[in-house]
PQR file of N, CA, C, O and H, with PARSE charges and radii, in Angstrom:
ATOM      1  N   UNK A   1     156.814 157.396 110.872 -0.4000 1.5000
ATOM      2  CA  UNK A   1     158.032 158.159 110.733 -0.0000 2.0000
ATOM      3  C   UNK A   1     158.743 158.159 112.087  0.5500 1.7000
ATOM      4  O   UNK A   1     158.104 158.484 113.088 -0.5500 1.4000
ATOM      5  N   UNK A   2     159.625 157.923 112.145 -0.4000 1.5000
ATOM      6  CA  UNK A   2     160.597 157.627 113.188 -0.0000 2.0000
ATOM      7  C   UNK A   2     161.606 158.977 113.494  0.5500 1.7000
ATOM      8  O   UNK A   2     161.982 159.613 112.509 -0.5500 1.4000
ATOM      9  H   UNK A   2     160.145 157.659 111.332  0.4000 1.0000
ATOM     10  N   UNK A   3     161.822 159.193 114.163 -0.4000 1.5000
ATOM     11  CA  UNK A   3     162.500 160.578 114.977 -0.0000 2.0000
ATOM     12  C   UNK A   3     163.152 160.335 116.099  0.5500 1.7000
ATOM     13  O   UNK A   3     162.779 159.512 116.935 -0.5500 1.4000
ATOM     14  H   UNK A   3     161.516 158.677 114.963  0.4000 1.0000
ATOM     15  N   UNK A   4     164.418 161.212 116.208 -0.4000 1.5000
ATOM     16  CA  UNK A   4     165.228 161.542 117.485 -0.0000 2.0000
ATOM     17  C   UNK A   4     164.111 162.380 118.421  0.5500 1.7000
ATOM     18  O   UNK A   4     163.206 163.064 117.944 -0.5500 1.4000
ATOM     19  H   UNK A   4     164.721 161.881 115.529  0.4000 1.0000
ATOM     20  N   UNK A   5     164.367 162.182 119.850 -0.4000 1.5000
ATOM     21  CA  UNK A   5     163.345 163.126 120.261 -0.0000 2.0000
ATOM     22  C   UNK A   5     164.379 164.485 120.527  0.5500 1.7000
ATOM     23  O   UNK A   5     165.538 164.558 120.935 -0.5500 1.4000
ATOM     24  H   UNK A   5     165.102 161.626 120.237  0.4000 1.0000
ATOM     25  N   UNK A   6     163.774 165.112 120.263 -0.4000 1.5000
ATOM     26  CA  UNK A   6     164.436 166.910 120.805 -0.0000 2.0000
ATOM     27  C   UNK A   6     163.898 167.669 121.934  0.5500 1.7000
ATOM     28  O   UNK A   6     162.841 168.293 122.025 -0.5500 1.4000
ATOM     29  H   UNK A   6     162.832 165.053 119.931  0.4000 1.0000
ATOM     30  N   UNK A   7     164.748 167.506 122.691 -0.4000 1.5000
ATOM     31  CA  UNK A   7     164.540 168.193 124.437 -0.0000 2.0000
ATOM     32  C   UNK A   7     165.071 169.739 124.483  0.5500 1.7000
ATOM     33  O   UNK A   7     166.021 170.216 123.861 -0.5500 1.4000
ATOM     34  H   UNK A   7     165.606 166.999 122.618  0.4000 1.0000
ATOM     35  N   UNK A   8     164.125 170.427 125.460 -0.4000 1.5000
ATOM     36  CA  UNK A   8     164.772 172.415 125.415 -0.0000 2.0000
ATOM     37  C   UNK A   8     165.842 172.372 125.897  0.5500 1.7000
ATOM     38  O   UNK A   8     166.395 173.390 125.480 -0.5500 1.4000
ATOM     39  H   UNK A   8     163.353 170.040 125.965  0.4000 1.0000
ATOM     40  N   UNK A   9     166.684 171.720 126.673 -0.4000 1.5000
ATOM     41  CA  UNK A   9     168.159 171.636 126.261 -0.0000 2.0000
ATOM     42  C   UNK A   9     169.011 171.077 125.106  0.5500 1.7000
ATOM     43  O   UNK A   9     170.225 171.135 125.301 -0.5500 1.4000
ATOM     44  H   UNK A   9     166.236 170.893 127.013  0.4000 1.0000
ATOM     45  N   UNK A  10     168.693 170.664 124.198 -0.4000 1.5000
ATOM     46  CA  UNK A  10     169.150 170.832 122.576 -0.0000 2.0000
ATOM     47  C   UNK A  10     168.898 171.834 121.939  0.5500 1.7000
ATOM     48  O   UNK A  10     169.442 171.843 120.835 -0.5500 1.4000
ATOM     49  H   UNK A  10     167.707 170.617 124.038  0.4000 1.0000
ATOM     50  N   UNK A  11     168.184 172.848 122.214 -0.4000 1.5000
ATOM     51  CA  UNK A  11     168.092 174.097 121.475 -0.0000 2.0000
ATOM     52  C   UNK A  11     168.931 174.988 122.038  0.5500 1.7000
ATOM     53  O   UNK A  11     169.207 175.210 123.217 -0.5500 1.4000
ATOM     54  H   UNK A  11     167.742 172.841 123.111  0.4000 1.0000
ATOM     55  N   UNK A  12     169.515 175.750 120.421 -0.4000 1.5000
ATOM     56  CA  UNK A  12     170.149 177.107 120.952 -0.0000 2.0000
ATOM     57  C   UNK A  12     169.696 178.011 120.391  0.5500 1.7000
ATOM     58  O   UNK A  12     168.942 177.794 119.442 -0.5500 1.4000
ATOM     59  H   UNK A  12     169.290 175.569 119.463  0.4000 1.0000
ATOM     60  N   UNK A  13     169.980 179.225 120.757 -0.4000 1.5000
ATOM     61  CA  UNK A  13     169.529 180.612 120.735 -0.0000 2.0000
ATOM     62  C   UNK A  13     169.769 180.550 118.929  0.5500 1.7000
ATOM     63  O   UNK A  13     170.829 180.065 118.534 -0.5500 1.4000
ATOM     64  H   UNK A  13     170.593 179.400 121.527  0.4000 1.0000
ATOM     65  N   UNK A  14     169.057 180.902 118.213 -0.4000 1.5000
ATOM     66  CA  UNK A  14     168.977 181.155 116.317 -0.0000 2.0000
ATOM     67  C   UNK A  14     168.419 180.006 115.883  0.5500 1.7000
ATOM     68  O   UNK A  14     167.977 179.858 114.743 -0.5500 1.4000
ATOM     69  H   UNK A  14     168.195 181.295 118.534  0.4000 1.0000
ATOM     70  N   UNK A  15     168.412 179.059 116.856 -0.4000 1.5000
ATOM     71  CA  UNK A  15     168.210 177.004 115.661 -0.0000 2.0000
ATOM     72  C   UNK A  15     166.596 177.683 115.233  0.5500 1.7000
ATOM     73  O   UNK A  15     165.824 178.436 115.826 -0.5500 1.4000
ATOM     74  H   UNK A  15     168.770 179.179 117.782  0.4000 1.0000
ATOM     75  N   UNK A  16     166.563 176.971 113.869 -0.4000 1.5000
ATOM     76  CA  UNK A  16     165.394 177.522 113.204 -0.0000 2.0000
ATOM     77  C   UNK A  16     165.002 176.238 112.644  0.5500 1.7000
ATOM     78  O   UNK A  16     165.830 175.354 112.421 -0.5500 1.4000
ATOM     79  H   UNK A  16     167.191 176.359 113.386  0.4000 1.0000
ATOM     80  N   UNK A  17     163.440 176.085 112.354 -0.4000 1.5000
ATOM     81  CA  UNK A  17     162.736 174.937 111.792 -0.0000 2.0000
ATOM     82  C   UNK A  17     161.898 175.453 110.897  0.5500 1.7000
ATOM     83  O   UNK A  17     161.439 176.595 110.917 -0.5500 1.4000
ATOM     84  H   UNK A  17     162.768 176.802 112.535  0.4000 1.0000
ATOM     85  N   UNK A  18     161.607 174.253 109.765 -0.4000 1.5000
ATOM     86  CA  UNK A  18     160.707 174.443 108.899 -0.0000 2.0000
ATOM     87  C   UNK A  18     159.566 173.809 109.290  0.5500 1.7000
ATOM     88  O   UNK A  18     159.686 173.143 110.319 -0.5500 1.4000
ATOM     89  H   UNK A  18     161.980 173.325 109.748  0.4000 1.0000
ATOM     90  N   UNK A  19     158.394 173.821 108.724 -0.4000 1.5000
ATOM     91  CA  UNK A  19     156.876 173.138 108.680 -0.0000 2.0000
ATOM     92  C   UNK A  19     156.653 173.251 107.027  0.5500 1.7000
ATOM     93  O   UNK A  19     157.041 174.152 106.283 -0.5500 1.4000
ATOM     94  H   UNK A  19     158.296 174.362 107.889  0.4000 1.0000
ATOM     95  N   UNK A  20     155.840 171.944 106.669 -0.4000 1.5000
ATOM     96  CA  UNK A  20     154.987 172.644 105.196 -0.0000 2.0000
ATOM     97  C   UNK A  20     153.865 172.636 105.483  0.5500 1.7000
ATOM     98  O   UNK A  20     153.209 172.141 104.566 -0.5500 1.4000
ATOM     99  H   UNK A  20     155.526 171.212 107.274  0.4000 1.0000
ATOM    100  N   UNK A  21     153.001 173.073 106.684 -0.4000 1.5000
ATOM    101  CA  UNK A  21     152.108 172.911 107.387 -0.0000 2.0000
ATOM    102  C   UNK A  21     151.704 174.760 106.552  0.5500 1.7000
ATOM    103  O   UNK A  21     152.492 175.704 106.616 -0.5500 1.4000
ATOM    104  H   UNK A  21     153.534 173.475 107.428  0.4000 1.0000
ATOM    105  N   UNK A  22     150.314 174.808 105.849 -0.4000 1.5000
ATOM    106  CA  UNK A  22     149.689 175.806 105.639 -0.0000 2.0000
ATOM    107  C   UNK A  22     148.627 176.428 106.309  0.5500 1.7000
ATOM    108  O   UNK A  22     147.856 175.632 106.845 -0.5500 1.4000
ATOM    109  H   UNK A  22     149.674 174.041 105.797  0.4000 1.0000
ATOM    110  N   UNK A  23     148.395 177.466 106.419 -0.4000 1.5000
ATOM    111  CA  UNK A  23     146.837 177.795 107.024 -0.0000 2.0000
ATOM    112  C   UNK A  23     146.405 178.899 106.362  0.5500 1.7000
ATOM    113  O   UNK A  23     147.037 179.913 106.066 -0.5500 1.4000
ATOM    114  H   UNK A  23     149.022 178.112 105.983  0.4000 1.0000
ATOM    115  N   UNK A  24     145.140 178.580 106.133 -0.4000 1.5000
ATOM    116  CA  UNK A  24     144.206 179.652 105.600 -0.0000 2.0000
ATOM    117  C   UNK A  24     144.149 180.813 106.585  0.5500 1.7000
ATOM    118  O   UNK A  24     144.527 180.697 107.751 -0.5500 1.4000
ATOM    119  H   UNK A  24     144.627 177.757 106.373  0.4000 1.0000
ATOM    120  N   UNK A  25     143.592 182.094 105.991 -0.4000 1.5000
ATOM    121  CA  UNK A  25     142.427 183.369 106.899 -0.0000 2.0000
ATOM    122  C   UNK A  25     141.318 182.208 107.495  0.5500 1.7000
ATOM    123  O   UNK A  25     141.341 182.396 108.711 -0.5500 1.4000
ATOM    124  H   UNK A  25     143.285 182.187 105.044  0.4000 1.0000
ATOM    125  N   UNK A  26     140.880 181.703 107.365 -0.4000 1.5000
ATOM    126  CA  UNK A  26     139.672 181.063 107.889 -0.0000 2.0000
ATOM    127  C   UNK A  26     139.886 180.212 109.313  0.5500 1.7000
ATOM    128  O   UNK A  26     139.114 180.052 110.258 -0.5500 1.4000
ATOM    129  H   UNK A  26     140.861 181.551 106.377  0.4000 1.0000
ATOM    130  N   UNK A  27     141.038 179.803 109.120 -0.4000 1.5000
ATOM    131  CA  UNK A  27     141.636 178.283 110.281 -0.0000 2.0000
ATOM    132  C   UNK A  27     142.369 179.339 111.171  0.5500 1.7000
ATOM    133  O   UNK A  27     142.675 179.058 112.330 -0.5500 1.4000
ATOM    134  H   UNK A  27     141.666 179.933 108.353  0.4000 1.0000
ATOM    135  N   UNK A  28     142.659 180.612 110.591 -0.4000 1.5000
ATOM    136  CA  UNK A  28     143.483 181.345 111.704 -0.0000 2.0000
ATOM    137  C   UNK A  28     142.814 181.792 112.388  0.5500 1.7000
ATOM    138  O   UNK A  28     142.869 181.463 113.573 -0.5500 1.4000
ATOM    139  H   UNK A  28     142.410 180.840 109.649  0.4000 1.0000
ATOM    140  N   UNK A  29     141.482 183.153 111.742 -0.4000 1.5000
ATOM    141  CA  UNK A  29     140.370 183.704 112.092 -0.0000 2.0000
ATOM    142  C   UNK A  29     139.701 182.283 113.261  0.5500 1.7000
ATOM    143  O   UNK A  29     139.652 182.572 114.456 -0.5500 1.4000
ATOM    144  H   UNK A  29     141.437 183.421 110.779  0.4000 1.0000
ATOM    145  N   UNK A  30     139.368 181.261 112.954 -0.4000 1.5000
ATOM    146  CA  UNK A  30     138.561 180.103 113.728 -0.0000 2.0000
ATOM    147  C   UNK A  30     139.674 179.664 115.005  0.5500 1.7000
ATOM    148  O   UNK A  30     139.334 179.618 116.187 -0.5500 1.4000
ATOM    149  H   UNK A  30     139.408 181.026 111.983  0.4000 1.0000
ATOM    150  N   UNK A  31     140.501 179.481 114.706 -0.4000 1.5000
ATOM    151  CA  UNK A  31     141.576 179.082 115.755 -0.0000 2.0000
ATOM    152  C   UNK A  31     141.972 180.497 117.018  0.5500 1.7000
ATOM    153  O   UNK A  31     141.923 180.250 118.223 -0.5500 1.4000
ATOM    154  H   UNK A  31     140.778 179.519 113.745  0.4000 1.0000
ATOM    155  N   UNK A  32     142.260 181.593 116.614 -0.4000 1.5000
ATOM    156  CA  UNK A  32     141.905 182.992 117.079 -0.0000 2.0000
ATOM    157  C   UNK A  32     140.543 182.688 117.852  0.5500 1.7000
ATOM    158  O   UNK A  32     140.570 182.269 119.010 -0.5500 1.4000
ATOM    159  H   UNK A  32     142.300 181.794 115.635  0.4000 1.0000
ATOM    160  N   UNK A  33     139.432 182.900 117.213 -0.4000 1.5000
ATOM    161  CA  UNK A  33     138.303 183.305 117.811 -0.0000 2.0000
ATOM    162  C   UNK A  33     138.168 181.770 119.175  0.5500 1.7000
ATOM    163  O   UNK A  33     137.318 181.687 120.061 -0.5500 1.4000
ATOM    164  H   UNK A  33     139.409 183.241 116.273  0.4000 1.0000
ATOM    165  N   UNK A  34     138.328 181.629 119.135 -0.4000 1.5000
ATOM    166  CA  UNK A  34     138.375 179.886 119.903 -0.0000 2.0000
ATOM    167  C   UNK A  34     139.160 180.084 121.255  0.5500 1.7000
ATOM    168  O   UNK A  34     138.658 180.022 122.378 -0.5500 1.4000
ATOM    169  H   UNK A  34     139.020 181.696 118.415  0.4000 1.0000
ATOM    170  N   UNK A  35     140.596 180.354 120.924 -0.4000 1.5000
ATOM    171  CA  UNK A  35     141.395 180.071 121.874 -0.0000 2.0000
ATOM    172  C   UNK A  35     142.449 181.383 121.772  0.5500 1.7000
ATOM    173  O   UNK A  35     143.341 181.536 122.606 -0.5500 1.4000
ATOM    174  H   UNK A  35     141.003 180.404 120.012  0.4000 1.0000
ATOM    175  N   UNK A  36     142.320 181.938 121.096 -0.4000 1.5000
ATOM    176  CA  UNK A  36     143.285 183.345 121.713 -0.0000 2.0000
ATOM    177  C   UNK A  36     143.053 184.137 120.552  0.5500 1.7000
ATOM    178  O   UNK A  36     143.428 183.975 119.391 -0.5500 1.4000
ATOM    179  H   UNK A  36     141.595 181.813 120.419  0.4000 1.0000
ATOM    180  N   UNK A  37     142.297 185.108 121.140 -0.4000 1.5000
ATOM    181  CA  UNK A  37     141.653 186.164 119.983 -0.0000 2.0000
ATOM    182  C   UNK A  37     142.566 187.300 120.120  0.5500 1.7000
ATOM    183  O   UNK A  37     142.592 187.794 121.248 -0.5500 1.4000
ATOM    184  H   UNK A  37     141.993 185.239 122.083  0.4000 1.0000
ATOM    185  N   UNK A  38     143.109 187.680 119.479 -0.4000 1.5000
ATOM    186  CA  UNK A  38     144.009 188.839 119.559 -0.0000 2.0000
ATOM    187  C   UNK A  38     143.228 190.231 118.059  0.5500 1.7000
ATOM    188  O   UNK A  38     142.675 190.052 116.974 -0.5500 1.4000
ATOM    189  H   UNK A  38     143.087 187.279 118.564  0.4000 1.0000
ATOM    190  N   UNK A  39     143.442 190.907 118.490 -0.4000 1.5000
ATOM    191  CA  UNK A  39     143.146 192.324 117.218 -0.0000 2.0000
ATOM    192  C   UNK A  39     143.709 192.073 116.303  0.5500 1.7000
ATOM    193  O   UNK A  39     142.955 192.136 115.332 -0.5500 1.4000
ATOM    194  H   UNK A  39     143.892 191.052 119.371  0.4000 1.0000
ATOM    195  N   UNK A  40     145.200 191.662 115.912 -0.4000 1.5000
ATOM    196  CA  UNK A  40     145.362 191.741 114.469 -0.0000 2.0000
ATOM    197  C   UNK A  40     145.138 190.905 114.476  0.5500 1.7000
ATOM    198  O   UNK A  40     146.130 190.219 114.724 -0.5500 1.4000
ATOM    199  H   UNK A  40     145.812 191.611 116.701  0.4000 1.0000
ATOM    200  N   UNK A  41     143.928 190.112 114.279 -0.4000 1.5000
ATOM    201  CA  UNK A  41     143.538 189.277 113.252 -0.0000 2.0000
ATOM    202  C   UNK A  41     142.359 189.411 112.805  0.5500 1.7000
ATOM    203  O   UNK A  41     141.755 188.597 112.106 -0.5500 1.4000
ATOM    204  H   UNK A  41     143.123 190.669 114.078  0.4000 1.0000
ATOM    205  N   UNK A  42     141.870 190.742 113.298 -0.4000 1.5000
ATOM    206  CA  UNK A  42     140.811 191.305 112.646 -0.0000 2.0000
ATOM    207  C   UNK A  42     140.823 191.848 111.100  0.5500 1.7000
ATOM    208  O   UNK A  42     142.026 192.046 110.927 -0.5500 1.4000
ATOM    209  H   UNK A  42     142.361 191.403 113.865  0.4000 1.0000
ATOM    210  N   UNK A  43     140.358 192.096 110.239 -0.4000 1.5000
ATOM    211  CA  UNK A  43     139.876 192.487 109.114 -0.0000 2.0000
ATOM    212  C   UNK A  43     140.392 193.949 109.000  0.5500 1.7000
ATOM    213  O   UNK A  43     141.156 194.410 108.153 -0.5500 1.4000
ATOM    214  H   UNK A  43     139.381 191.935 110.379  0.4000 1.0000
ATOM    215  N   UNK A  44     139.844 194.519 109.966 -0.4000 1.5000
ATOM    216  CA  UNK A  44     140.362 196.160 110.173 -0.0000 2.0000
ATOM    217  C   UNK A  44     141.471 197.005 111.111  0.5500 1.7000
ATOM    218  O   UNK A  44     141.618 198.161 111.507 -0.5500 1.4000
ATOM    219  H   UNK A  44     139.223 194.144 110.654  0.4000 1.0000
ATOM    220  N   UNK A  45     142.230 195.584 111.231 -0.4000 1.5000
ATOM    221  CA  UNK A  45     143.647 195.820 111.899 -0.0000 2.0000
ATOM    222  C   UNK A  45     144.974 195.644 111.129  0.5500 1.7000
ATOM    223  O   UNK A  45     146.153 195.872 111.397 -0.5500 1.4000
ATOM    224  H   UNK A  45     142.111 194.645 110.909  0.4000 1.0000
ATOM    225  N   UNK A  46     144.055 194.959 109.664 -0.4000 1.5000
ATOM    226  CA  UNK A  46     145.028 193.967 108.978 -0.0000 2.0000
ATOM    227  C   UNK A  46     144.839 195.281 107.796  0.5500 1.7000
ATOM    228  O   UNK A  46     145.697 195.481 106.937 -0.5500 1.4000
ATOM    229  H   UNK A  46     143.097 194.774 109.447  0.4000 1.0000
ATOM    230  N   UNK A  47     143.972 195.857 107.879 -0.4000 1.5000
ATOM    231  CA  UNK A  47     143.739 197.169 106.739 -0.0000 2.0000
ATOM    232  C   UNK A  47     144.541 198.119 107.221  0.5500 1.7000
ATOM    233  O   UNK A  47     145.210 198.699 106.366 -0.5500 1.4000
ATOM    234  H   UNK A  47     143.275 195.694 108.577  0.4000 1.0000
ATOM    235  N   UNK A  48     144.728 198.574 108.713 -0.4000 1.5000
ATOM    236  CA  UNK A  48     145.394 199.867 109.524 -0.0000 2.0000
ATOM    237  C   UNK A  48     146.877 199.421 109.058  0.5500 1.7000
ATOM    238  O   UNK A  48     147.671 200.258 108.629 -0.5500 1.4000
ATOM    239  H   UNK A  48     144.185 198.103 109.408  0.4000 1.0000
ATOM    240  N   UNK A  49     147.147 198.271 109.150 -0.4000 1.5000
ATOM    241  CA  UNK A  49     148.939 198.368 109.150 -0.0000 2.0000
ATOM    242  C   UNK A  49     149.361 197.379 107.962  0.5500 1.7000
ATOM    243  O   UNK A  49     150.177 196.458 107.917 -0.5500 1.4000
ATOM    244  H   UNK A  49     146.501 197.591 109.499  0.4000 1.0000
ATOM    245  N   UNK A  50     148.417 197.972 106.944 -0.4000 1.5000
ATOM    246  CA  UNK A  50     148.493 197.226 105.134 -0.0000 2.0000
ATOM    247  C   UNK A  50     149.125 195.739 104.923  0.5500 1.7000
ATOM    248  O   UNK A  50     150.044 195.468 104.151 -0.5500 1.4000
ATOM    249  H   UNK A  50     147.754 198.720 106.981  0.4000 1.0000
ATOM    250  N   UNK A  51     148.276 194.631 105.972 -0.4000 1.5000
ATOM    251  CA  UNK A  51     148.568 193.633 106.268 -0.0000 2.0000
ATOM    252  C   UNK A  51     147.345 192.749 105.096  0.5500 1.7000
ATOM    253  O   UNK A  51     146.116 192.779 105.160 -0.5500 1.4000
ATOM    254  H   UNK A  51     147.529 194.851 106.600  0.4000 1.0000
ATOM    255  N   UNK A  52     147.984 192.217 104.363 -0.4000 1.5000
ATOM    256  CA  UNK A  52     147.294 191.323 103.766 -0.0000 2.0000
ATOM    257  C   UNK A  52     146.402 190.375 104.210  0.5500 1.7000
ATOM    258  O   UNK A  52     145.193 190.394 103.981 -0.5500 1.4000
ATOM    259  H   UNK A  52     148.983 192.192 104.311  0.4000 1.0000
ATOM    260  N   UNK A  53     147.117 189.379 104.974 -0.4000 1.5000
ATOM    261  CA  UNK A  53     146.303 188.341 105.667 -0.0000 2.0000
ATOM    262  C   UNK A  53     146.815 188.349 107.112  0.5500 1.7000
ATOM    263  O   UNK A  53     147.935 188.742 107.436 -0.5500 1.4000
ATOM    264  H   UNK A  53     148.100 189.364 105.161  0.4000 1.0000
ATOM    265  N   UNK A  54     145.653 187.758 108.152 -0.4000 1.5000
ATOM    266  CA  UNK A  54     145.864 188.255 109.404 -0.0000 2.0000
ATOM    267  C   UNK A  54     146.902 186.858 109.605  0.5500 1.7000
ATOM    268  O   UNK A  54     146.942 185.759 109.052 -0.5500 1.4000
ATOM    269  H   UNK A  54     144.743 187.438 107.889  0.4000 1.0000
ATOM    270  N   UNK A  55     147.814 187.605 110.841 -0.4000 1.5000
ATOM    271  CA  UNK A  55     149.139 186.448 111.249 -0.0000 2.0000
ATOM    272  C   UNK A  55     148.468 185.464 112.084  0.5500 1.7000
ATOM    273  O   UNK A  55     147.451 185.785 112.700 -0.5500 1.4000
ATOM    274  H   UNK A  55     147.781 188.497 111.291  0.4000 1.0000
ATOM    275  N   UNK A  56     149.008 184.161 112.164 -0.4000 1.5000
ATOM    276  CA  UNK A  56     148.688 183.599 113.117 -0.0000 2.0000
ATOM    277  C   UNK A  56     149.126 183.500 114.701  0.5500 1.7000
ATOM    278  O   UNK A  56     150.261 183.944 114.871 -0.5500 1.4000
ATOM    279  H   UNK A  56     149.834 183.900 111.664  0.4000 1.0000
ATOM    280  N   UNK A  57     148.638 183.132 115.621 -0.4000 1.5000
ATOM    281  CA  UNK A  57     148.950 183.572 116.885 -0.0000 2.0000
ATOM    282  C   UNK A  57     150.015 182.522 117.086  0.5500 1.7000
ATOM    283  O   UNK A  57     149.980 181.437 116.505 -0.5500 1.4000
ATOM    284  H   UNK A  57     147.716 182.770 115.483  0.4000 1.0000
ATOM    285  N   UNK A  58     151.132 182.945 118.080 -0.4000 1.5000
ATOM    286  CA  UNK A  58     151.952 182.237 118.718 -0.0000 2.0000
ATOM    287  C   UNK A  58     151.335 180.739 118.934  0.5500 1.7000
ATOM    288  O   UNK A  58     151.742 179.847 118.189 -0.5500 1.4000
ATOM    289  H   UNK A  58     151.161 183.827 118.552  0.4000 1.0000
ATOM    290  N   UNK A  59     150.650 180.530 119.640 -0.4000 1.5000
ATOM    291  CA  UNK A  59     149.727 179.697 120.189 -0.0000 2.0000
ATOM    292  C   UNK A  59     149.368 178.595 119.143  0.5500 1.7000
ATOM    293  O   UNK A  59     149.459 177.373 119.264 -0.5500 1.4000
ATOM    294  H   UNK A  59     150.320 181.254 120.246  0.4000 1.0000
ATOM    295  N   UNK A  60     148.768 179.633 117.674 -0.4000 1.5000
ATOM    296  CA  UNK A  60     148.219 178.616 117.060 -0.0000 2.0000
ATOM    297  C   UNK A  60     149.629 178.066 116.026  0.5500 1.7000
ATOM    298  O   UNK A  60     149.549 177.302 115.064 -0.5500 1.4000
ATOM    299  H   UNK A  60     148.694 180.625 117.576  0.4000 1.0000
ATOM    300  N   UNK A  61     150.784 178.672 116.531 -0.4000 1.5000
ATOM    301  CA  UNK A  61     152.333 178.069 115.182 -0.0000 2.0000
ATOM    302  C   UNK A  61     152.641 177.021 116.255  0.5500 1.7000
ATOM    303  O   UNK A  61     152.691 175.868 115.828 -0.5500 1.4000
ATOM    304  H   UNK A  61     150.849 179.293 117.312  0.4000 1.0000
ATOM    305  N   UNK A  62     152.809 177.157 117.271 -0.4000 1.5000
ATOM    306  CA  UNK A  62     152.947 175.968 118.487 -0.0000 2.0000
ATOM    307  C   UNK A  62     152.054 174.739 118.115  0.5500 1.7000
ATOM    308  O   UNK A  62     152.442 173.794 117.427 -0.5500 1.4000
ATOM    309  H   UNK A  62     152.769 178.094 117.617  0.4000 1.0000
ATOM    310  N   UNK A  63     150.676 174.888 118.715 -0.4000 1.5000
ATOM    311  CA  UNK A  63     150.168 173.822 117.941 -0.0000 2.0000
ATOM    312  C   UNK A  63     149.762 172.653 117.127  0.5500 1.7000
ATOM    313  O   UNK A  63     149.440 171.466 117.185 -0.5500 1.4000
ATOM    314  H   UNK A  63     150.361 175.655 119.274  0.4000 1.0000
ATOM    315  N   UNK A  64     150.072 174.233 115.885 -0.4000 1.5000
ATOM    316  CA  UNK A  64     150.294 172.949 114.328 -0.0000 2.0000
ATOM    317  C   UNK A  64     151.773 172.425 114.316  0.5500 1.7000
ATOM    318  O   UNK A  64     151.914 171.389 113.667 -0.5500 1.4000
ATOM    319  H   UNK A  64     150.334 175.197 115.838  0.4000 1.0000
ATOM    320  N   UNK A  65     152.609 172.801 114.750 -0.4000 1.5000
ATOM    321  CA  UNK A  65     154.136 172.262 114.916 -0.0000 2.0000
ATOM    322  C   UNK A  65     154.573 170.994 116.061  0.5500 1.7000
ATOM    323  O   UNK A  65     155.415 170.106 115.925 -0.5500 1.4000
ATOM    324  H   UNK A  65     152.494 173.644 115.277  0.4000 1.0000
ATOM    325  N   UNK A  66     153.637 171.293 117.247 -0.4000 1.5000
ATOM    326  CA  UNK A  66     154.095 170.354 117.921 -0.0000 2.0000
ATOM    327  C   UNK A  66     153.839 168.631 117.312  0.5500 1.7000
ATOM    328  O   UNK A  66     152.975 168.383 116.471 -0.5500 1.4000
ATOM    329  H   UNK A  66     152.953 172.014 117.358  0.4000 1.0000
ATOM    330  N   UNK A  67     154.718 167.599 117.889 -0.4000 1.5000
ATOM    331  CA  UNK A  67     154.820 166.672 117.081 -0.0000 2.0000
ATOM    332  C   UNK A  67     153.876 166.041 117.792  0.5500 1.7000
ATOM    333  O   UNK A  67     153.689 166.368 118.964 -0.5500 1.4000
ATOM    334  H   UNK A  67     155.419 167.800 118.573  0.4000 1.0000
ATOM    335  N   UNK A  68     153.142 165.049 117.197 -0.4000 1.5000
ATOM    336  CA  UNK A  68     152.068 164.024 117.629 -0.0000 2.0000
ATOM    337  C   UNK A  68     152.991 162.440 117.897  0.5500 1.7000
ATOM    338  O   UNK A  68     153.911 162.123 117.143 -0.5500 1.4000
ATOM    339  H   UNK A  68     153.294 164.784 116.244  0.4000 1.0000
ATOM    340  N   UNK A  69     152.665 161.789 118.780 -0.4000 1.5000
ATOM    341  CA  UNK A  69     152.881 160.709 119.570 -0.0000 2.0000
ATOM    342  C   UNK A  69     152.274 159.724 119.082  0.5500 1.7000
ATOM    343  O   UNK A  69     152.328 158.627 119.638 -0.5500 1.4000
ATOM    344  H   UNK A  69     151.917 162.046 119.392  0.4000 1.0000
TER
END
């Protein structure tokens, strides 16, 4: 797949992107515990503030988004 490359001076303040990139509780929980463990993504943080499934970290939406070479 062939692409323009996009440099942080082409972005402006609102530009928004999609992914159809999914992740389980499991890949978040594993990706969390690994490399940036934060509380809500605990079980009983996600119960305190009637959170269904724990969010994923900044870190780990970077990641799965950045483009491969």
């Amino acid at each position: 797949m062939s692409r323009n490359p996009l440099y942080f001076d082409d972005l402006k303040v609102g530009d928004t992107f999609q992914t159809r990139r999914t992740l389980d509780t499991e890949q978040i929980k594993a990706f969390a515990q690994q490399f940036d463990p934060q509380p809500s993504t605990s079980t009983k943080c996600c119960a305190r503030f009637d959170v269904r499934r724990p969010p994923a970290s900044g870190w780990h939406t970077a990641a799965v988004t950045m483009p491969c070479s």
